[in-house]
OpenMM code with the backbone's topology and positions (N, CA, C; nanometers):
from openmm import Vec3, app, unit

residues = "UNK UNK UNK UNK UNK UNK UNK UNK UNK UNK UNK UNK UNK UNK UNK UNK UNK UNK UNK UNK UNK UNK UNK UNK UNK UNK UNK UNK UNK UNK UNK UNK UNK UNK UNK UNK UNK UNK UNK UNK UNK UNK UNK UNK UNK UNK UNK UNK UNK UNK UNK UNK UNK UNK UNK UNK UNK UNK UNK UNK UNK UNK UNK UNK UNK UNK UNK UNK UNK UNK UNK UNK UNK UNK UNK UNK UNK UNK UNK UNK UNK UNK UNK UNK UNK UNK UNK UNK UNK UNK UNK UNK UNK UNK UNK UNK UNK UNK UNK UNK UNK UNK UNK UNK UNK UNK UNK UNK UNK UNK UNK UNK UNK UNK UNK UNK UNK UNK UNK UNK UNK UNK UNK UNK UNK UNK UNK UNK UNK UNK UNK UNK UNK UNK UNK UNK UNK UNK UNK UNK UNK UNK UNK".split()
positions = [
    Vec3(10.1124, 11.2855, 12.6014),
    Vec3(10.2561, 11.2808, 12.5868),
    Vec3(10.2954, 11.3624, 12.4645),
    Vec3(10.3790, 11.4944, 12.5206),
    Vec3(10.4085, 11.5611, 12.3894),
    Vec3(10.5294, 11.5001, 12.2863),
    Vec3(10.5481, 11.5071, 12.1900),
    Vec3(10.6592, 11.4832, 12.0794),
    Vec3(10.8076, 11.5478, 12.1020),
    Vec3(10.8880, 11.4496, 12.1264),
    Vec3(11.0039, 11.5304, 12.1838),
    Vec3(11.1492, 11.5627, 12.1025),
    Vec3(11.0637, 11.5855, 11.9375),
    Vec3(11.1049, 11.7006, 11.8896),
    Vec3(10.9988, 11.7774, 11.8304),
    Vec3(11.0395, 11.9056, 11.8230),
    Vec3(10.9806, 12.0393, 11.7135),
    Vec3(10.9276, 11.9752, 11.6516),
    Vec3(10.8215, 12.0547, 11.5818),
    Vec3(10.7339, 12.0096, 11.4528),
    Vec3(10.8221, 12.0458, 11.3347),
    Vec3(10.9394, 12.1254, 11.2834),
    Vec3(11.0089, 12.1072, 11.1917),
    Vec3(11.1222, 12.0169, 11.1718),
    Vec3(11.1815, 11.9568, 11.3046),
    Vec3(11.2341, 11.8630, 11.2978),
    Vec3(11.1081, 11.7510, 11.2924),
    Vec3(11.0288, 11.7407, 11.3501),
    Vec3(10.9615, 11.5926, 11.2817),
    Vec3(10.9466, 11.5979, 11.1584),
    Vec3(10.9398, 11.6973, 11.1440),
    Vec3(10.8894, 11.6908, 10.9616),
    Vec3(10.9971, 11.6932, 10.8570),
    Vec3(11.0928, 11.7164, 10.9324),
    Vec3(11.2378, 11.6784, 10.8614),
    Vec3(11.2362, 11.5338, 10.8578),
    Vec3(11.2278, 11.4625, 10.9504),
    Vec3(11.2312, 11.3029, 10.9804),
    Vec3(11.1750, 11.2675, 10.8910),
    Vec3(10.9938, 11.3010, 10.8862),
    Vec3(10.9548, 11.2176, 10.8539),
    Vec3(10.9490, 11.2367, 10.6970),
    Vec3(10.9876, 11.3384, 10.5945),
    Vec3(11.0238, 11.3873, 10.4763),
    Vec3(11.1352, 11.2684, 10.4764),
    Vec3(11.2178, 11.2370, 10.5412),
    Vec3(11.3505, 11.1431, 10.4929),
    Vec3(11.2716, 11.0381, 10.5035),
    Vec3(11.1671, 10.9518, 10.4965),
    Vec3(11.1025, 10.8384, 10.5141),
    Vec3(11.1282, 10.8184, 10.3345),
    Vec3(11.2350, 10.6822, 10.3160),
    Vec3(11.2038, 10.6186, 10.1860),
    Vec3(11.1041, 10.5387, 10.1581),
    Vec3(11.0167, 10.5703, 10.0134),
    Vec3(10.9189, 10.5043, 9.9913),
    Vec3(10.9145, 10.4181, 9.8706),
    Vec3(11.0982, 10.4305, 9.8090),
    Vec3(11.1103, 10.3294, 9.7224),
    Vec3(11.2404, 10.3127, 9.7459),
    Vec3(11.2860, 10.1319, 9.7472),
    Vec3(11.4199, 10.1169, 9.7336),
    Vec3(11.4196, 10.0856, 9.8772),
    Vec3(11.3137, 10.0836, 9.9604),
    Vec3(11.3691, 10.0566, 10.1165),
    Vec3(11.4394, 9.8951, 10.1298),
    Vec3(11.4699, 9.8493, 10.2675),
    Vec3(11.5225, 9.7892, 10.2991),
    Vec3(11.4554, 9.6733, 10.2618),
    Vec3(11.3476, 9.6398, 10.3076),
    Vec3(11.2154, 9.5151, 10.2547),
    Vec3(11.2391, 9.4732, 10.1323),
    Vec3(11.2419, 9.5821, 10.0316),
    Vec3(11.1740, 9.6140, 9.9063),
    Vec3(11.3058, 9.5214, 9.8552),
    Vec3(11.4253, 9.5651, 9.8815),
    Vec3(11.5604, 9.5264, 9.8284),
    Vec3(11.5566, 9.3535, 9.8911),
    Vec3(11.5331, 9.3399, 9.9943),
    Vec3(11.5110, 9.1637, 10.0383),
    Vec3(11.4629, 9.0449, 9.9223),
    Vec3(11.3313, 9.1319, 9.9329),
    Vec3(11.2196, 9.0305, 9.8243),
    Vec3(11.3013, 9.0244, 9.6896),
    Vec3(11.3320, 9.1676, 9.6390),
    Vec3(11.3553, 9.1320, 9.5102),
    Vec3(11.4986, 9.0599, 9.4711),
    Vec3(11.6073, 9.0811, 9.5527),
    Vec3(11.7344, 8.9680, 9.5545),
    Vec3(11.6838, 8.8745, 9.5276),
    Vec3(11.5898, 8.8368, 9.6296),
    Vec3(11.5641, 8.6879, 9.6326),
    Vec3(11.4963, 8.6701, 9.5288),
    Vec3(11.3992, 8.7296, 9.4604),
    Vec3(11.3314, 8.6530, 9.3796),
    Vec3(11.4168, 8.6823, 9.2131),
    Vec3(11.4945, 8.7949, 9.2360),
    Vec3(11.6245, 8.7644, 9.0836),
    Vec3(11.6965, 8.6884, 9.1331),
    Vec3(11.7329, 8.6194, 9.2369),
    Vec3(11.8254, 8.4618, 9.2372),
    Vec3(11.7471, 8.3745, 9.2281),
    Vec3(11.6118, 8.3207, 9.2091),
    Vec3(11.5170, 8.2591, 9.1627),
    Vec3(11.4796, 8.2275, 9.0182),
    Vec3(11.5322, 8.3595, 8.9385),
    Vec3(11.5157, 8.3347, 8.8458),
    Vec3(11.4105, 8.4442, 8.7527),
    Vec3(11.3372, 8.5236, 8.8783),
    Vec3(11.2184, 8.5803, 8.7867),
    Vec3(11.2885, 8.7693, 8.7811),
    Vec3(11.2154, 8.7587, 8.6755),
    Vec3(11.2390, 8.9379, 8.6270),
    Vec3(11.1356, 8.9871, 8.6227),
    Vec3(11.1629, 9.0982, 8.6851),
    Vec3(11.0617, 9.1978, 8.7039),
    Vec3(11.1023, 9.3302, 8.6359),
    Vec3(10.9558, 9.4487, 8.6620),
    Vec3(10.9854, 9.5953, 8.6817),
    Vec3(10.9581, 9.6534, 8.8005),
    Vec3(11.0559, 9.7460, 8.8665),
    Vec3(11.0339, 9.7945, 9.0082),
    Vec3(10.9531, 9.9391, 8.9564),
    Vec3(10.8755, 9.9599, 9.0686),
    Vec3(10.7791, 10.0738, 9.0683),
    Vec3(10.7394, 10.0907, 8.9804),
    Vec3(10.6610, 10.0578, 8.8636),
    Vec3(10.5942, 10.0567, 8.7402),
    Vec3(10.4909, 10.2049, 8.7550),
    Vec3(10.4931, 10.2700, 8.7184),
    Vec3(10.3809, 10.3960, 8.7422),
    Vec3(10.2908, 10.3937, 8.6740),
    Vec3(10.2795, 10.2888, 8.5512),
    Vec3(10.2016, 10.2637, 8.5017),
    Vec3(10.0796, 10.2031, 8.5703),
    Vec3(10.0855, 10.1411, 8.6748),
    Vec3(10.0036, 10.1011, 8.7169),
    Vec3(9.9288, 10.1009, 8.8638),
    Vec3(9.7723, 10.1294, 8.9283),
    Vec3(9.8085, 10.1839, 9.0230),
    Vec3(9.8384, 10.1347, 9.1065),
    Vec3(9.8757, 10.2143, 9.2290),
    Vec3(10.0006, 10.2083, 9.3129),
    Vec3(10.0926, 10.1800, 9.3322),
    Vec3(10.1541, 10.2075, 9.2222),
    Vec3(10.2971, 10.2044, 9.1258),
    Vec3(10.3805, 10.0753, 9.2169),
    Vec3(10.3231, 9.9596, 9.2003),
    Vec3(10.3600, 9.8226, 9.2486),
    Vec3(10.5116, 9.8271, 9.2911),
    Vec3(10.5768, 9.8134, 9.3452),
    Vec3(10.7012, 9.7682, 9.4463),
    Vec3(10.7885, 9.6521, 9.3335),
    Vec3(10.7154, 9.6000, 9.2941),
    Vec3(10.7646, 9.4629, 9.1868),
    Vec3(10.6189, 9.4330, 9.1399),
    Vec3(10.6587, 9.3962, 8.9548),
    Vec3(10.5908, 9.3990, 8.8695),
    Vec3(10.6691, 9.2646, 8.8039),
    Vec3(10.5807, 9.1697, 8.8028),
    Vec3(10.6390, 9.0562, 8.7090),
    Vec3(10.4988, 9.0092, 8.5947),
    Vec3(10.5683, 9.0639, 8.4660),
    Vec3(10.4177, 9.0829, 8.3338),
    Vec3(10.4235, 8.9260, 8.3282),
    Vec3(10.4818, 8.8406, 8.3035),
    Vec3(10.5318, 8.7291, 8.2938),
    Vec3(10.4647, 8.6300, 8.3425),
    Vec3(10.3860, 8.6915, 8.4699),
    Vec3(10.3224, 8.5806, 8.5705),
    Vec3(10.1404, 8.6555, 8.5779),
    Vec3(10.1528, 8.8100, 8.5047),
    Vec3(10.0504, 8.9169, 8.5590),
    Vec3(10.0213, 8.8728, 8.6957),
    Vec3(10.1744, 8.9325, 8.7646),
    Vec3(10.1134, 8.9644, 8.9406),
    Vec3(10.2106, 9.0996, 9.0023),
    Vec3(10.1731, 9.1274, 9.0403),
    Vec3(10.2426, 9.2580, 9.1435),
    Vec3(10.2788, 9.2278, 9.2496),
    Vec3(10.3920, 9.2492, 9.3391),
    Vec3(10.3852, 9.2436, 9.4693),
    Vec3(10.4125, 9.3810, 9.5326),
    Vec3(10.3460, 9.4200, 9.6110),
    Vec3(10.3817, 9.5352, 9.7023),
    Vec3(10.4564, 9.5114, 9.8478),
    Vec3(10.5424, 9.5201, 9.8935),
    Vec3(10.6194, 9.5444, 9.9893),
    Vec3(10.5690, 9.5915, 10.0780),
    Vec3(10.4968, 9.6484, 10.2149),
    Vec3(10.4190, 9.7287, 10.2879),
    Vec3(10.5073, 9.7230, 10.4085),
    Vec3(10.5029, 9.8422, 10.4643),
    Vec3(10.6166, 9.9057, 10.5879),
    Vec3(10.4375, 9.8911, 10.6743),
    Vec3(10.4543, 9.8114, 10.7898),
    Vec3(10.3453, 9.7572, 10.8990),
    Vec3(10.3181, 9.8907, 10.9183),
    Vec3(10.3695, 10.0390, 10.9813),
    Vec3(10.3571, 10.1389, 11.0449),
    Vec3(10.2291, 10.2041, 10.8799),
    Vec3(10.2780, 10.2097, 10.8216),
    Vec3(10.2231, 10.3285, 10.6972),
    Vec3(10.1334, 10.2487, 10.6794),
    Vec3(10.1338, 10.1335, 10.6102),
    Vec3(9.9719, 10.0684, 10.5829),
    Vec3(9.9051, 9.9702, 10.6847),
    Vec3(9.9387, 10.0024, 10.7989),
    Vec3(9.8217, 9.9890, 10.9012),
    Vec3(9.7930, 9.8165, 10.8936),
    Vec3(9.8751, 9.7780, 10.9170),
    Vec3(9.8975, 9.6545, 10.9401),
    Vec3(9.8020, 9.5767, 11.0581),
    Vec3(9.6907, 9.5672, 11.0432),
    Vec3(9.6215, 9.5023, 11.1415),
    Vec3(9.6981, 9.3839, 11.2669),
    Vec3(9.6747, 9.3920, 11.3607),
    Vec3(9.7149, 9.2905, 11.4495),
    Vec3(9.8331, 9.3266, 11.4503),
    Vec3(9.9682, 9.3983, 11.3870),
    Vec3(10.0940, 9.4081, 11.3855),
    Vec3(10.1308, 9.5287, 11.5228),
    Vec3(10.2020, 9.4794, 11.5947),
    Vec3(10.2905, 9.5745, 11.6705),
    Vec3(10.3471, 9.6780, 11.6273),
    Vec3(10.3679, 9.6797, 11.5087),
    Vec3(10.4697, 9.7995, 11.4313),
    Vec3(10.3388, 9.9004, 11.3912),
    Vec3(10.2618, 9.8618, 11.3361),
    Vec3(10.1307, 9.9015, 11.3534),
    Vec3(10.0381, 10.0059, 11.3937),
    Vec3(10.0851, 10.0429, 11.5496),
    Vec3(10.0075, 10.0868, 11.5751),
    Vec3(10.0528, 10.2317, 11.5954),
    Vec3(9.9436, 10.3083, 11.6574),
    Vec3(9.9068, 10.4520, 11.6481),
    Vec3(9.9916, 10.5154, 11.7326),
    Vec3(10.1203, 10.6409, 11.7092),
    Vec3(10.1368, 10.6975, 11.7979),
    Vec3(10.0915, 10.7582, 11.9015),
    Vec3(10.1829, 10.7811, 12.0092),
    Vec3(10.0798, 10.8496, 12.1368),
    Vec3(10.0338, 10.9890, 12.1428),
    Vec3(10.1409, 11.0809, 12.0126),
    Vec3(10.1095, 11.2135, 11.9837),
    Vec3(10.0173, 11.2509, 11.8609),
    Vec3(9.9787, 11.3252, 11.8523),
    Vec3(9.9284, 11.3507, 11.7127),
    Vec3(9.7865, 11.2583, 11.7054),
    Vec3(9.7323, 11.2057, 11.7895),
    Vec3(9.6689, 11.0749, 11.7376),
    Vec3(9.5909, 11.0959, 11.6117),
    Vec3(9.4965, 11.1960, 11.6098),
    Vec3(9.4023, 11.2149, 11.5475),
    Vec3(9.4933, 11.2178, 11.4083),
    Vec3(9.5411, 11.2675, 11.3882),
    Vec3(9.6346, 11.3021, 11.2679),
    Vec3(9.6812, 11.1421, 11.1846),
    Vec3(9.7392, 11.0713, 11.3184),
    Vec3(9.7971, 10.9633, 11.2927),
    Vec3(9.6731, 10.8904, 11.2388),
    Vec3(9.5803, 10.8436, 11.2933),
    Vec3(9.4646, 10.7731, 11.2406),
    Vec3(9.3720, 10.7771, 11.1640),
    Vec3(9.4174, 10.9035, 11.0719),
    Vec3(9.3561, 10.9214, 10.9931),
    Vec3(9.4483, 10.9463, 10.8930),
    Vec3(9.6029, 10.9211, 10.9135),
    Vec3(9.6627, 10.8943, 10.7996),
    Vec3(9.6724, 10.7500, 10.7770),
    Vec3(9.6732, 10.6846, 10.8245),
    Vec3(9.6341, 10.5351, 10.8172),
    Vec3(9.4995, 10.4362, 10.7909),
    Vec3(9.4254, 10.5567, 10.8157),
    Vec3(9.3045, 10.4937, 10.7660),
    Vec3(9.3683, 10.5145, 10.6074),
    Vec3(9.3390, 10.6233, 10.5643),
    Vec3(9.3424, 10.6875, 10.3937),
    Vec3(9.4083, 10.6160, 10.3501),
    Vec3(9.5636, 10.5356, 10.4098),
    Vec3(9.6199, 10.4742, 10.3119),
    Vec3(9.5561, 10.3546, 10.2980),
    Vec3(9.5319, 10.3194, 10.4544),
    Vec3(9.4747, 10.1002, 10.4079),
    Vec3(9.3511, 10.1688, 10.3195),
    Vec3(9.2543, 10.2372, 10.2937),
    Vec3(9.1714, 10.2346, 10.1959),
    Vec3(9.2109, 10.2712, 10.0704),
    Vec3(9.3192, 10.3269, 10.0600),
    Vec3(9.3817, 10.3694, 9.9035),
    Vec3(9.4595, 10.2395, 9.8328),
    Vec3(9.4962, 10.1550, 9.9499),
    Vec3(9.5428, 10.0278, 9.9291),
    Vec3(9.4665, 9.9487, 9.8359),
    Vec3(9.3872, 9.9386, 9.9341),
    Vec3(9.2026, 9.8298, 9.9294),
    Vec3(9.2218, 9.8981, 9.7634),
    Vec3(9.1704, 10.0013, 9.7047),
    Vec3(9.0904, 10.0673, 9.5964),
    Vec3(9.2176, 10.0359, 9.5071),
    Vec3(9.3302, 10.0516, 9.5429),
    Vec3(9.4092, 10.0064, 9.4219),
    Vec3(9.4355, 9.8849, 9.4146),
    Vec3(9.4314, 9.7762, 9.5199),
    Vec3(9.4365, 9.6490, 9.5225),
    Vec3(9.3079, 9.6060, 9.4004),
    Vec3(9.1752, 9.6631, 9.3961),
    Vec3(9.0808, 9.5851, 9.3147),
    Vec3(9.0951, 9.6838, 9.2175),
    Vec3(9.1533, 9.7562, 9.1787),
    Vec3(9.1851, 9.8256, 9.0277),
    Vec3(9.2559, 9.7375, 8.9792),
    Vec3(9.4059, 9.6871, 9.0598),
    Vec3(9.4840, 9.5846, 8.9880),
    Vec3(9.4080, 9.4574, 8.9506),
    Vec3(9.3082, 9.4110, 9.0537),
    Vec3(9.2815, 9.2751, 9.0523),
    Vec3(9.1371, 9.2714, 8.9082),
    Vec3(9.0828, 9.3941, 8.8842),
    Vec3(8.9526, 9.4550, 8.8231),
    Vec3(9.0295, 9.4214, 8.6483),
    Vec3(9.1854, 9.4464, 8.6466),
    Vec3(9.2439, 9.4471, 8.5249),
    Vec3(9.3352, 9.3268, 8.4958),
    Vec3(9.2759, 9.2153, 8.6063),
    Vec3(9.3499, 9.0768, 8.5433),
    Vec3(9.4389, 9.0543, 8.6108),
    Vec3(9.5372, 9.1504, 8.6876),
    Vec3(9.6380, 9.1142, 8.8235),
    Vec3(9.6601, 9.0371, 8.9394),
    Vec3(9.7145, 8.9746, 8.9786),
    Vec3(9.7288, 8.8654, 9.0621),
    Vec3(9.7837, 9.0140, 9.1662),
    Vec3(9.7399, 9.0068, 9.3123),
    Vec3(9.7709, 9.1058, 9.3689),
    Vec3(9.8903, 8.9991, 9.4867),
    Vec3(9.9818, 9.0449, 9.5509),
    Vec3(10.0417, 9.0255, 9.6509),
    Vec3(10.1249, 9.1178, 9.7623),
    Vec3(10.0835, 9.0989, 9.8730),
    Vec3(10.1413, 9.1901, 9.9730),
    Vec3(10.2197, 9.1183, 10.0694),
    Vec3(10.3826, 9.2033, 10.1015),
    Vec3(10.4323, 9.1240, 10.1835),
    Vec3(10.4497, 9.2378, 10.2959),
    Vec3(10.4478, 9.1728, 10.4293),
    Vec3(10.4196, 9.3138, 10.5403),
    Vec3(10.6109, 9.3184, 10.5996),
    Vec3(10.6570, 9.3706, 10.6251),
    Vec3(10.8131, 9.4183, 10.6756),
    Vec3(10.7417, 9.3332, 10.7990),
    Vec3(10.7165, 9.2978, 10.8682),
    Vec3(10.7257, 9.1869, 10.9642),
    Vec3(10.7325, 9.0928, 10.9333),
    Vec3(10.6985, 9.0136, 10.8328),
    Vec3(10.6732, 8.8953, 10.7981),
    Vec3(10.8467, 8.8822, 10.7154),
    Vec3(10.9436, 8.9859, 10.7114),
    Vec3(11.0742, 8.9784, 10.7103),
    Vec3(11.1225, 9.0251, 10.8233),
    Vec3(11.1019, 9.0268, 10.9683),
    Vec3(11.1717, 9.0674, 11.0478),
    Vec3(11.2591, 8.9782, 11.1179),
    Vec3(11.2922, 8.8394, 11.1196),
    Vec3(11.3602, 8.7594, 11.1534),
    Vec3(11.4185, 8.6820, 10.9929),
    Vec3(11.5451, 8.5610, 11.0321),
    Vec3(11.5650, 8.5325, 10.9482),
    Vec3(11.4825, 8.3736, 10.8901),
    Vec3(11.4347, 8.3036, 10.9748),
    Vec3(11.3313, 8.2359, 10.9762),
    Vec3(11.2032, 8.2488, 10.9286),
    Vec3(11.1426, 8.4071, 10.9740),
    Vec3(11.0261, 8.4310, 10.9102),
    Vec3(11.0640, 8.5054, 10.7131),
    Vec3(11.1788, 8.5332, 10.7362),
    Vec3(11.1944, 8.5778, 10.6017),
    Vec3(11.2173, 8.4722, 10.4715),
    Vec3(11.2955, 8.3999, 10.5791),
    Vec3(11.3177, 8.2685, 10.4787),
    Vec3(11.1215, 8.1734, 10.4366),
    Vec3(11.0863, 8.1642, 10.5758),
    Vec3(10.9476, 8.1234, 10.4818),
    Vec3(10.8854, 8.1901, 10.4582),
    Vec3(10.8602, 8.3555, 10.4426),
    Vec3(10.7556, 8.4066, 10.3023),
    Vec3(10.8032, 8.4452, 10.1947),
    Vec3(10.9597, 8.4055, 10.1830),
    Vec3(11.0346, 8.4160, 10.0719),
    Vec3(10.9814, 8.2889, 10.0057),
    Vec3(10.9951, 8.1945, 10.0403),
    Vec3(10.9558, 8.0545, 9.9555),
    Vec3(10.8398, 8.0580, 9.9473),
    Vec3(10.6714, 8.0900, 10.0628),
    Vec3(10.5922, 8.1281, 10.0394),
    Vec3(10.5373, 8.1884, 9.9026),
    Vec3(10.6158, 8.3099, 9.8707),
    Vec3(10.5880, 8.4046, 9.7880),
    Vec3(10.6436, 8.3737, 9.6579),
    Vec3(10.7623, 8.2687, 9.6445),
    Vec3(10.7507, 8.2437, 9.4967),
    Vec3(10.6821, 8.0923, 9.4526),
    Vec3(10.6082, 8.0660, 9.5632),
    Vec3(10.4918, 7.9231, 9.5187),
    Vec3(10.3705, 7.9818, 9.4721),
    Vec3(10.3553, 8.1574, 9.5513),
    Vec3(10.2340, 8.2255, 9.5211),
    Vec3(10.2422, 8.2502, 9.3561),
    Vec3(10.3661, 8.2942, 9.3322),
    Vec3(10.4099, 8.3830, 9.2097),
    Vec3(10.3981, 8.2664, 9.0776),
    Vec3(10.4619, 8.1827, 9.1191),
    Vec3(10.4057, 8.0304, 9.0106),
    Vec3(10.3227, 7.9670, 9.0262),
    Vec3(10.2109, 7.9802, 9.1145),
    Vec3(10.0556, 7.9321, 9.0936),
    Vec3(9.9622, 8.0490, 9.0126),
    Vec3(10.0080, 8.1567, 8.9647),
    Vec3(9.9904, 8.2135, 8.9047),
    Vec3(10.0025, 8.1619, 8.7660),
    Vec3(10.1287, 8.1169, 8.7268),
    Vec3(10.1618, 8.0895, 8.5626),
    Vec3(10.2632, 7.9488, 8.5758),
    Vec3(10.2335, 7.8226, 8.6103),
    Vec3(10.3147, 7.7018, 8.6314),
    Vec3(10.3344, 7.7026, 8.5094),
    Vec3(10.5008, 7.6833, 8.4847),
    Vec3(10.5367, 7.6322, 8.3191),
    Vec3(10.6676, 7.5043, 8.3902),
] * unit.nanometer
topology = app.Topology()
chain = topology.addChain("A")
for resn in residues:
    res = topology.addResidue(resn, chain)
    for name in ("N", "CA", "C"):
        topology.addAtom(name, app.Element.getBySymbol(name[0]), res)
């Protein structure tokens, strides 16, 4: 099945793909500044310049779009029908660039956390890994 646009229009598309500030990214962190906690967004200091950075608790959370980091078992997930080779091997590179920066963070004392854009795709499932995720964030540092 060929791609039914041009290769410069896909690559227009996929150049407009936001990789900070997306829709997810803006969910979690409302919720967790009406909670109460402060963070830093995209810290570059550290690798894979974390999505949300709370020093406070030393934990990170990363935000993950199911399609880009290869979301196992996820529907959103999976491999286009064009390009494959291309596709599956951009998805490998990232879940392993993940993995390698996940134990850099965790190697330097970091509490790591990942939330997948499915696990906000309803308002039910958002509401419980929202509460989920700030029981994670204070079993980290209970005061």
């Amino acid at each position: 099945m060929s791609d039914k646009f041009s290769n410069s229009k896909r690559s227009e598309i996929m150049s407009a793909v936001k990789h900070e500030n997306t829709g997810p990214e803006m969910i979690v962190r409302k919720y967790l500044f009406s909670k109460g906690f402060r963070y830093r967004k995209n810290d570059k200091r550290y690798p894979g310049h974390p999505d949300i950075v709370l020093p406070r608790y030393k934990t990170v959370v990363f935000v993950h779009g199911c399609f880009w980091h290869n979301h196992i078992g996820c529907k959103a997930a999976r491999t286009p029908k064009s390009n494959v080779d291309f596709w599956s091997a951009k998805q490998q590179r990232n879940a392993k660039r993940d993995a390698e920066e996940r134990e850099q963070l965790e190697k330097s004392g970091w509490k790591v956390i990942v939330v997948w854009e499915c696990e906000l795709s309803s308002k039910a499932k958002r509401e419980q890994r929202l509460k989920a995720l700030e029981e994670e964030i204070k079993q980290q540092n209970p005061e």
